[in-house]
C-alpha positions as CSV (number, residue, x, y, z in Angstrom):
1,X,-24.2,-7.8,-65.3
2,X,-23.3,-4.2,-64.1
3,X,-19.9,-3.3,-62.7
4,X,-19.9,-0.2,-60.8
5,X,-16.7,1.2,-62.1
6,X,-13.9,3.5,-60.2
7,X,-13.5,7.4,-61.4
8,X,-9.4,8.2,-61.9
9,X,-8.2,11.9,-61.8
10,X,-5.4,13.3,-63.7
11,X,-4.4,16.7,-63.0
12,X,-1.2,18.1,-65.2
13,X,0.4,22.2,-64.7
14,X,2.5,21.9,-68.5
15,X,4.7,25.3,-67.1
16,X,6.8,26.4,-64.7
17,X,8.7,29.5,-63.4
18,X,7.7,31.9,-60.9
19,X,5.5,33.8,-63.7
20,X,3.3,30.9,-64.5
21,X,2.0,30.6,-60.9
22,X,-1.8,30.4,-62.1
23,X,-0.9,27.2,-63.8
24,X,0.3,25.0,-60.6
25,X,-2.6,27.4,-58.5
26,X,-5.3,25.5,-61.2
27,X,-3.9,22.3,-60.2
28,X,-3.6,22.3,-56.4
29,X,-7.1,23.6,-56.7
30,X,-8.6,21.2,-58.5
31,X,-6.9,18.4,-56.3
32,X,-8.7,19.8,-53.2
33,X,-11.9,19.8,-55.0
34,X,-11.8,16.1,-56.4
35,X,-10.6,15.0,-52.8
36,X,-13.3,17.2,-51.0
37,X,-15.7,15.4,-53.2
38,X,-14.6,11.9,-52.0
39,X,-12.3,11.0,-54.8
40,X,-9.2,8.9,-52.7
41,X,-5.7,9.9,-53.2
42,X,-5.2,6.7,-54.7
43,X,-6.6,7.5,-58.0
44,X,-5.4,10.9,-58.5
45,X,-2.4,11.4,-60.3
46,X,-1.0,15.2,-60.7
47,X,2.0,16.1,-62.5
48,X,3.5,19.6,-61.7
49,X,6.9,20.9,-61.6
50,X,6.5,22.1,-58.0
51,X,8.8,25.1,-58.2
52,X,6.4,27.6,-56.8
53,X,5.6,26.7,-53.2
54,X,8.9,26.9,-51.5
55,X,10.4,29.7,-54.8
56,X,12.2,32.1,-53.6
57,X,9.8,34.8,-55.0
58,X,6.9,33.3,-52.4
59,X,6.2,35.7,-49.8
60,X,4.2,33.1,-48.3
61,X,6.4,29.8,-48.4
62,X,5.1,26.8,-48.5
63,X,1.8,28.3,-49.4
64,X,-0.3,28.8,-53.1
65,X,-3.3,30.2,-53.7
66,X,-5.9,30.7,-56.6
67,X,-8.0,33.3,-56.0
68,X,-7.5,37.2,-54.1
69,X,-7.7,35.9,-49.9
70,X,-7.4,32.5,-50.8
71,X,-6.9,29.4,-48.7
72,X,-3.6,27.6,-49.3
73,X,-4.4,25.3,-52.0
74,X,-0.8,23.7,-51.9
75,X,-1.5,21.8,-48.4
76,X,-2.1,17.9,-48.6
77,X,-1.4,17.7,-52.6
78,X,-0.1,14.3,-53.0
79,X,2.4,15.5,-56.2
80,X,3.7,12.1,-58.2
81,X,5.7,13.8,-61.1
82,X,7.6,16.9,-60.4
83,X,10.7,18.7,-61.4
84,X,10.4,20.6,-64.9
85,X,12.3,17.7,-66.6
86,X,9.6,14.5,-65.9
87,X,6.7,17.0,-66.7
88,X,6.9,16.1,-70.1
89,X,4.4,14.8,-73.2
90,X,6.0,11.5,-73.2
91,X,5.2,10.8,-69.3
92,X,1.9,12.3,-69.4
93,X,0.6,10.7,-72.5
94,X,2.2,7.0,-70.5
95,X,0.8,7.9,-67.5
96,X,-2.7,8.5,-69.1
97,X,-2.7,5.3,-71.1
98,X,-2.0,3.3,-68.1
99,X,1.7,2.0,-69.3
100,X,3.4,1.5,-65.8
101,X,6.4,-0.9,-67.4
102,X,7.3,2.3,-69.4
103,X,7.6,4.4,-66.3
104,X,10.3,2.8,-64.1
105,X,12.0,5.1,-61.8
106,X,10.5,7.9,-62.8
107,X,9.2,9.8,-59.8
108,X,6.2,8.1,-58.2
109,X,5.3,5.5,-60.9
110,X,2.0,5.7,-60.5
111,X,-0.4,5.8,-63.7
112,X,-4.6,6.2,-64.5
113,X,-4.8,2.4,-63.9
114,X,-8.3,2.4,-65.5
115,X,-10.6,-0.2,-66.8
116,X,-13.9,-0.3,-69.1
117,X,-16.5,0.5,-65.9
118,X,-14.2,3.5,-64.9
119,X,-14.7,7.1,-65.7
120,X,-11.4,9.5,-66.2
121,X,-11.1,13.2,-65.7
122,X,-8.4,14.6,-66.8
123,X,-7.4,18.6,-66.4
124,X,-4.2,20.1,-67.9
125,X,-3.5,23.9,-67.2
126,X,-1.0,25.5,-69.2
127,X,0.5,27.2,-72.1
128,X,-1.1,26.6,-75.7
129,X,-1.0,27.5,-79.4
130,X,-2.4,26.1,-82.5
131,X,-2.0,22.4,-82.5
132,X,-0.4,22.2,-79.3
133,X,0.1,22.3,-75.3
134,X,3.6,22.8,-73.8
135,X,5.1,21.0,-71.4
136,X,8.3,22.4,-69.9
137,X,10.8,22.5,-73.3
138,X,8.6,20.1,-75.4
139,X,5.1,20.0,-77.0
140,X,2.2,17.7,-77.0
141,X,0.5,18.1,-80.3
142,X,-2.6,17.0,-80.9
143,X,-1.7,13.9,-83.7
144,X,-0.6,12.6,-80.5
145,X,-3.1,13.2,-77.8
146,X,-5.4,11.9,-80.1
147,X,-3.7,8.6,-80.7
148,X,-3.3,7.9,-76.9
149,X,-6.9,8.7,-77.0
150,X,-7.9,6.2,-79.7
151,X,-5.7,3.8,-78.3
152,X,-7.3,3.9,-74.5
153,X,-11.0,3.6,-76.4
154,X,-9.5,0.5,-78.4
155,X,-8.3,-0.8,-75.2
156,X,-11.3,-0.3,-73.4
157,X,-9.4,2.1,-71.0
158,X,-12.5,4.0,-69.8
159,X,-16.0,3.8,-70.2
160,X,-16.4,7.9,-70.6
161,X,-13.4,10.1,-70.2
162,X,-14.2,14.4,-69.6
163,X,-10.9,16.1,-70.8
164,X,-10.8,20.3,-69.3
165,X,-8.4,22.0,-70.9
166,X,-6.7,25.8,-70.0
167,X,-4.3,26.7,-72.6
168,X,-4.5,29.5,-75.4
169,X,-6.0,27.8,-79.0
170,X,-7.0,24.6,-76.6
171,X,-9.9,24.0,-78.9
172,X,-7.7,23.2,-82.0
173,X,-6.6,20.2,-79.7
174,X,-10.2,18.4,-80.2
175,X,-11.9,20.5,-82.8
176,X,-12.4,17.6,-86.0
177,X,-10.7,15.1,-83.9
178,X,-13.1,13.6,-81.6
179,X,-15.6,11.5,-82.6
180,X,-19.2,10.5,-80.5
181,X,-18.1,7.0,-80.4
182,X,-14.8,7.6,-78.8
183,X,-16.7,7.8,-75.8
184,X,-14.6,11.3,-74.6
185,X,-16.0,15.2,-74.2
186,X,-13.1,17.6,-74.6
187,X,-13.9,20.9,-72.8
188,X,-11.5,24.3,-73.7
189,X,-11.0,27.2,-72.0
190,X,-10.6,28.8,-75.4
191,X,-11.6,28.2,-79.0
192,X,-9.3,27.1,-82.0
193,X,-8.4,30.8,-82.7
194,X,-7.9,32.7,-79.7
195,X,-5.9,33.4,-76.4
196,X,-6.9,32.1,-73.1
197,X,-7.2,34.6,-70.0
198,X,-5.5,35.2,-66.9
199,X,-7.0,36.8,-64.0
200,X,-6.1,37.9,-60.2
201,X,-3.0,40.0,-60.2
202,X,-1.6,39.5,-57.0
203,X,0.3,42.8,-56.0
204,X,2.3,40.8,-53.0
205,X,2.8,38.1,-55.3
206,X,4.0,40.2,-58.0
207,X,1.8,37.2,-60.2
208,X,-1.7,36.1,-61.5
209,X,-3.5,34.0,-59.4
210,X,-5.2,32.2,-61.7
211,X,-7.4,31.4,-65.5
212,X,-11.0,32.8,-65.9
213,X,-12.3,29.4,-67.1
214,X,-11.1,27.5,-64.7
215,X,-11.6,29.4,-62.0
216,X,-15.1,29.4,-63.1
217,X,-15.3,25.8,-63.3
218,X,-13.9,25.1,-60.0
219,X,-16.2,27.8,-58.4
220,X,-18.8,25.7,-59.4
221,X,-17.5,22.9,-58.5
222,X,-16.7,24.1,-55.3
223,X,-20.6,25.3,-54.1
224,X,-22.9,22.9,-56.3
225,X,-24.4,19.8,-55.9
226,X,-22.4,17.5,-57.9
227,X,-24.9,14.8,-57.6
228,X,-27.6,17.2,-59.4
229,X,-25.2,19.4,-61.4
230,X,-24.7,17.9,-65.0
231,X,-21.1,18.2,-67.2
232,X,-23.9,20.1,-69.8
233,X,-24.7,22.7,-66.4
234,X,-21.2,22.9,-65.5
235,X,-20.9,23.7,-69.1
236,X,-23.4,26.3,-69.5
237,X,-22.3,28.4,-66.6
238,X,-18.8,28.2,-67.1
239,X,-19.5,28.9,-70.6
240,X,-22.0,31.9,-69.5
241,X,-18.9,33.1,-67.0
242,X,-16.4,33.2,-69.2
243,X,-16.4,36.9,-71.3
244,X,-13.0,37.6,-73.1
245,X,-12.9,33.7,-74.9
246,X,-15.3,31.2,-76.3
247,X,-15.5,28.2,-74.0
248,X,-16.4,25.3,-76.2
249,X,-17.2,21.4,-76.7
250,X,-15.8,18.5,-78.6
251,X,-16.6,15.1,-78.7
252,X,-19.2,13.3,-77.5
253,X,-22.4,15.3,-76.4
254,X,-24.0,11.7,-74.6
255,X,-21.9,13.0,-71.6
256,X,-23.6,16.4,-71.1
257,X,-26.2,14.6,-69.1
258,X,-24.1,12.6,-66.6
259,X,-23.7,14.4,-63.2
260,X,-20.7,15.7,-62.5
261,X,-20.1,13.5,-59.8
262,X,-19.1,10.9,-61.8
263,X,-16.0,12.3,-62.8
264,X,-15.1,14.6,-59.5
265,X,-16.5,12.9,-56.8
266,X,-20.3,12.7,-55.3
267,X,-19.0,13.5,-51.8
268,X,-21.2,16.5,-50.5
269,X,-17.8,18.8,-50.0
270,X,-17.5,20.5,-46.3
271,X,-15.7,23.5,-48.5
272,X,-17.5,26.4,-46.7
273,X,-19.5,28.6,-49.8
274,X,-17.3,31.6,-50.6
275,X,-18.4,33.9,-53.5
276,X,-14.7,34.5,-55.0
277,X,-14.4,37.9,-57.0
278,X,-15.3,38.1,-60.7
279,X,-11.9,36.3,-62.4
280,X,-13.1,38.8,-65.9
281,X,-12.4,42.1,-64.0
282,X,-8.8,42.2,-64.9
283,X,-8.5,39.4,-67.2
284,X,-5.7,39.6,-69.8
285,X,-4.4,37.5,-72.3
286,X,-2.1,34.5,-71.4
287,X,0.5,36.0,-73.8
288,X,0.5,39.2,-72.4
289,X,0.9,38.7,-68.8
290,X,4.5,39.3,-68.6
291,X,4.2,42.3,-70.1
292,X,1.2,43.3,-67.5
293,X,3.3,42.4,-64.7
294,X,5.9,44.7,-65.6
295,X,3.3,47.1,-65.9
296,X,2.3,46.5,-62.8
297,X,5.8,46.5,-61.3
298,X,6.0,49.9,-63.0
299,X,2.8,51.4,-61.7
300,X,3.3,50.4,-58.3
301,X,7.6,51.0,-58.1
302,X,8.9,53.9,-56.2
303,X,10.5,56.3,-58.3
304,X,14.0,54.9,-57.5
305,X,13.5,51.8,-59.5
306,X,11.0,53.3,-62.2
307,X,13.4,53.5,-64.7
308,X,14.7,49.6,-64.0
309,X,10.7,48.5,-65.0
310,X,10.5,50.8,-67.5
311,X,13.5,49.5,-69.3
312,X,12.5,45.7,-69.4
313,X,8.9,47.0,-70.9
314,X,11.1,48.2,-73.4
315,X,13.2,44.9,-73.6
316,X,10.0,43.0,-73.3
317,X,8.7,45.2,-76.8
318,X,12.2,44.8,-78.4
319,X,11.9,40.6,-78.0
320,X,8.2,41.2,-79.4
321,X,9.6,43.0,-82.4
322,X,12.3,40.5,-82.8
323,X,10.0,37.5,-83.0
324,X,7.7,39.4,-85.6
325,X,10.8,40.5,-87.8
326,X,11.8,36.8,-87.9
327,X,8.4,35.0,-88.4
328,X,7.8,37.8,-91.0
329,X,11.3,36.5,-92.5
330,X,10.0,32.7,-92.8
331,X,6.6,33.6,-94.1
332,X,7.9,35.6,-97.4
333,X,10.7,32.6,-97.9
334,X,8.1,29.7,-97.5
335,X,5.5,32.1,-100.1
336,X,8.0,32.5,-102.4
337,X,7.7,36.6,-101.4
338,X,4.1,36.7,-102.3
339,X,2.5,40.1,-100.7
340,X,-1.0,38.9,-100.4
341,X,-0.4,35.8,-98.5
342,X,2.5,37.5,-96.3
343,X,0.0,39.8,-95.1
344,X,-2.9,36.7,-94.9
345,X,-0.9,34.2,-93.0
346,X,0.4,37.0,-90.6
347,X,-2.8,38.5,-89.7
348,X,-5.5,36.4,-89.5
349,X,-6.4,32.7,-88.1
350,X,-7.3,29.7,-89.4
351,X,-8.0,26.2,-88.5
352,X,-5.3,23.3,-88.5
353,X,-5.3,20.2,-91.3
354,X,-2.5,19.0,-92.2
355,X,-1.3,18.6,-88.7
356,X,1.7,16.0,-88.9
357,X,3.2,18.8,-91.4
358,X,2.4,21.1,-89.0
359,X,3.8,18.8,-86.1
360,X,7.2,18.6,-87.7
361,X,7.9,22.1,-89.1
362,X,7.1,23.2,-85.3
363,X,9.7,20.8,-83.5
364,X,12.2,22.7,-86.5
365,X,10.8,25.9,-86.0
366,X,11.9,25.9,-81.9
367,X,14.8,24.0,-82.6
368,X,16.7,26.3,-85.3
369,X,15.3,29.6,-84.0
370,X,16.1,29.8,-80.1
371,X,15.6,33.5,-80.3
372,X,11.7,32.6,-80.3
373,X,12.0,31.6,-77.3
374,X,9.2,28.4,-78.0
375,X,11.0,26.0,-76.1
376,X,10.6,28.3,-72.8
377,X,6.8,28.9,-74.1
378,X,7.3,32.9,-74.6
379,X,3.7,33.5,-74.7
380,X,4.3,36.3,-77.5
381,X,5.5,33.4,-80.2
382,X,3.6,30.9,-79.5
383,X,0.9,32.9,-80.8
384,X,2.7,33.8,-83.9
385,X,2.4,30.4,-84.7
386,X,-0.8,30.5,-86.7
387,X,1.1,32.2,-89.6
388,X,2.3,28.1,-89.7
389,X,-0.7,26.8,-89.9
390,X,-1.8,29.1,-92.7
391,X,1.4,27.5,-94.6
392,X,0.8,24.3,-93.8
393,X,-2.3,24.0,-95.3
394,X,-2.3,26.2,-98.0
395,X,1.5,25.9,-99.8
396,X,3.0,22.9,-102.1
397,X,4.9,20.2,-99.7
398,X,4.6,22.1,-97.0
399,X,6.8,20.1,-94.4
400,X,10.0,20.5,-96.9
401,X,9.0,23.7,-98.4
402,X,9.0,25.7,-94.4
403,X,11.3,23.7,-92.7
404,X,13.9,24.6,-95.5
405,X,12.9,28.1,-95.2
406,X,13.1,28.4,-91.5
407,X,16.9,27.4,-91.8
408,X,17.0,29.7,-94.6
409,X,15.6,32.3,-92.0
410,X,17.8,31.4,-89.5
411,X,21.4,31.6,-90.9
């Protein structure tokens, strides 16, 4: 006999600071949308430090928005984990696998209390790198996301779960690691390779606004028919939308034809139909937006306070040169000095395999060299970290082999 089964939201910001306002922006969004589309408040869970609304930077307290002339996306958002310290891997990855024992008196309790029948979406904006997504000072890796994974299919969790990730290198979270049969589509803002762009520079919020894919995605979802529109057509558009990165898929392709509805909601939404501005105009890469907000400052700044902008451009290059002198450091320890792969691992990209190496020379890396900045997710490192994954998989016992050079690197 059928069950009609429940659909459970999870929506997760990973940052926080002032400068990362597109990340919490993504999230309040998205809440409106899955509760405009009839999903109750009941079964959405978001996780988000919450430091933006009321921030002293806010010209408009009390008040975010994703898009130029937005409405306030903030207002009504039921938040049940906030404060940068309980937006963490651990929590999420509890809170997704339903373990509500594990969670006692932290924040709201409340968890994706899902079943076989029930369909989960689950959204995370934030920060990203080769093998993983930051949250506040720590990292999800993928070993781990895709154990929670396996685990809720084994458990019979969900009957489908649709996974949309915004972070830089997203794809390298599901690329080889989902199979058909797990029963979950994984959907990136980026491929395993490359950055992840911002868009909307704000010049009263002195910020970005918001993420080209997902602010293609929740235009969509916004103005279409989610009772016609299919997770494939959501795909395809967004995909389409998208310029600067590669969108992409992972996981199982039986979902494409389900509606979108039966993930985020099949309410007709009374949002009014407002043509937002294309997001790729002034896209830039998630890396470099503090650098083109300071660019910004410097364009804009009377010229009183030009020379204050102009100097932390020049700070902001020094820290740049500083991360690749030190990364440049590791790489010729770990190779032994050899030119050819110095010049390999630090230039070009490759795809993750040996990822619990990998998972463990990272959590040393941030650890032993602070300077990086990893553990505050500097934009400009975390991209450096493919050199890692070229070591990883291509040097003798990797784990021991870089983890003794990085404290090599580091003294």
């Amino acid at each position: 006999m059928y069950v009609r089964g429940n659909k459970w939201v999870l929506l997760v910001a990973g940052s926080h600071f002032w400068k990362n306002y597109r990340h919490q922006a993504d999230v309040c969004h998205a809440y409106q949308i899955v509760k405009n589309h009839g999903i109750p408040e009941r079964r959405i869970v978001v996780m988000m430090a919450d430091d933006i609304a009321n921030n002293s930077l806010n010209p408009t307290k009390g008040k975010i928005i994703n898009q130029p002339k937005g409405e306030n996306v903030y207002h009504g958002v039921k938040k049940d984990y906030t404060g940068k310290e309980n937006i963490t891997p651990d929590v999420f990855l509890k809170v997704l696998q339903g373990k509500k024992s594990e969670l006692k008196g932290i924040c709201s309790e409340r968890i994706i209390d899902s079943g076989p029948n029930d369909n989960v979406f689950v959204y995370f904006s934030g920060h990203g790198a080769p093998g993983i997504v930051a949250f506040g000072h720590k990292f999800l890796h993928v070993v781990d996301l895709m154990k929670a994974l396996k685990n809720m299919h084994t458990t019979k969790r969900f009957a489908k779960l649709l996974f949309y990730m915004e972070a830089c290198e997203s794809g390298s979270m599901f690329e080889n690691q989902l199979t058909p049969n797990m029963n979950v589509l994984g959907v990136t803002a980026a491929n395993a390779t490359e950055s992840s762009y911002a868009c909307y520079y704000d010049k009263m919020r002195q910020t970005y606004l918001g993420n080209v894919f997902s602010g293609n995605w929740m235009e969509n979802s916004d103005q279409a028919n989610l009772n016609v529109e299919t997770i494939g057509g959501q795909y395809e558009i967004v995909r389409k939308r998208t310029k600067d990165s590669h969108v992409c898929q992972f996981g199982d392709m039986g979902i494409n034809p389900m509606v979108v509805a039966k993930f985020q909601g099949t309410k007709i939404s009374e949002q009014g139909v407002r043509r937002i501005p294309d997001p790729n105009v002034d896209a830039v890469r998630s890396e470099d937006v503090e650098f083109e907000i300071m660019g910004h400052l410097l364009a804009s700044a009377p010229q009183t306070d030009k020379e204050k902008y102009s100097t932390q451009r020049e700070e902001e290059e020094k820290k740049r040169k500083t991360v690749d002198s030190l990364i440049r450091k590791i790489v010729s320890i770990a190779t032994n000095h050899n030119g050819e792969q110095i010049q390999r691992f630090l230039t070009t990209q490759t795809t993750l395999s040996e990822h619990e190496a990998y998972k463990v020379v990272v959590e040393h890396l941030a650890d032993k060299c602070p300077e990086l900045g990893l553990r505050e997710q500097y934009g400009y490192a975390l991209k450096q970290l493919h050199a890692f994954v070229h070591l990883c998989n291509e040097i003798d016992n990797p784990q021991q082999a870089i983890c003794d050079a990085i404290t090599k690197a580091s003294q």
